[in-house]
N, C-alpha and C positions, 0 to 999 in steps of 0.2 A: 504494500500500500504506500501510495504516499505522503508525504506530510505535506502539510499546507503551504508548509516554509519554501519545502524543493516545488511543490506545485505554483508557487511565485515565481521563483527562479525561472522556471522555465516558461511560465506565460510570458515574464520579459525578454528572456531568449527568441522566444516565436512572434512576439513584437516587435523587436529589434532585426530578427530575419524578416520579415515581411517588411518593412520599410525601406531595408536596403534592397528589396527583392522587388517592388515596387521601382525608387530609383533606376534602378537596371532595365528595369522593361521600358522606362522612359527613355533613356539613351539609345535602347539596342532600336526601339520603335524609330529612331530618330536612323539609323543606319540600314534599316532594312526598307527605305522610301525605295521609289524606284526611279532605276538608274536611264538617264539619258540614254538613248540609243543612236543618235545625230552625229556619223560619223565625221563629219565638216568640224566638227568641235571639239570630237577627242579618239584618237587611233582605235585601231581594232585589238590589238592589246591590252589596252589602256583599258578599251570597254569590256573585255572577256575579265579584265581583273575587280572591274568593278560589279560586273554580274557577280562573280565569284565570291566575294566581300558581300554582297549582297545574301546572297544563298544562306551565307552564316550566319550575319545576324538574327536573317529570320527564323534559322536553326535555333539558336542561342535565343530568343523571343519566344519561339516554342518552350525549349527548354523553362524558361523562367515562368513563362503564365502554369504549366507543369507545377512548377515547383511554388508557386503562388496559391493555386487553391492546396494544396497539401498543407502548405503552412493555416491557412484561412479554415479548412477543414478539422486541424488539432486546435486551433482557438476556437471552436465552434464544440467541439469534444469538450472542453474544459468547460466550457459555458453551460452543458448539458451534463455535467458530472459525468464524463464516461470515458474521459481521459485518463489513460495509462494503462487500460484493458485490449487485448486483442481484439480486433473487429468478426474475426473467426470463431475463433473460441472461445473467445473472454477473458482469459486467464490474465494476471497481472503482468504485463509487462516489466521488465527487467531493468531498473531504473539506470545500470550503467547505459543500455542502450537506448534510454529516452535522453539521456545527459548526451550522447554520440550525434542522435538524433531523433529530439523531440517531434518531430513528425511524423516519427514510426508509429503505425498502422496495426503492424503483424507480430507476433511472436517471431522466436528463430524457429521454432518448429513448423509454424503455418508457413512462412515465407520458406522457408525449405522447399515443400511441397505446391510452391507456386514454382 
């Protein structure tokens, strides 16, 4: 079980992730615009590196909106007392691996068997 104390600690943790994690999707949203194609304006090179740069952002955009509701989903668990239980099983979670990563979900054993 947890205690109240560590159940702080880590709602500010997953506060503090989500903020920074927020920032990021503002930047990366800012890098994955779409890229000029008007070669008069900038080489074929030039534009295949920009599509490319491109491509990742919106990767990395993925990745973080990903990693966005996950965070938003464990503050929503806390919010509804049912944080730090497996969503499988139930069973209590392992506190060194909510401190690794307060956003876990699963047990080791259910995540195993995913």
């Amino acid at each position: 079980m947890i205690s109240s104390v560590e159940l702080g600690v880590l709602q500010e943790k997953l506060n503090a992730a989500l903020a920074q994690t927020l920032q990021d999707l503002q930047v990366a949203g800012q890098y994955a615009q779409t890229v000029s194609l008007d070669q008069s304006m900038v080489g074929r090179v030039s534009r295949g590196d920009a599509l490319q740069q491109q491509a990742m952002a919106k990767d990395r955009e993925r990745r973080l909106e990903l990693k966005r509701r996950k965070l938003e989903a464990a503050l929503n668990r806390i919010a509804l007392g049912q944080y730090g239980r497996c969503c499988q099983c139930d069973t209590a979670l392992d506190p060194a691996r909510l401190a690794s990563d307060p956003a876990a979900v699963f047990c080791v054993d259910c995540l195993d068997e995913r």
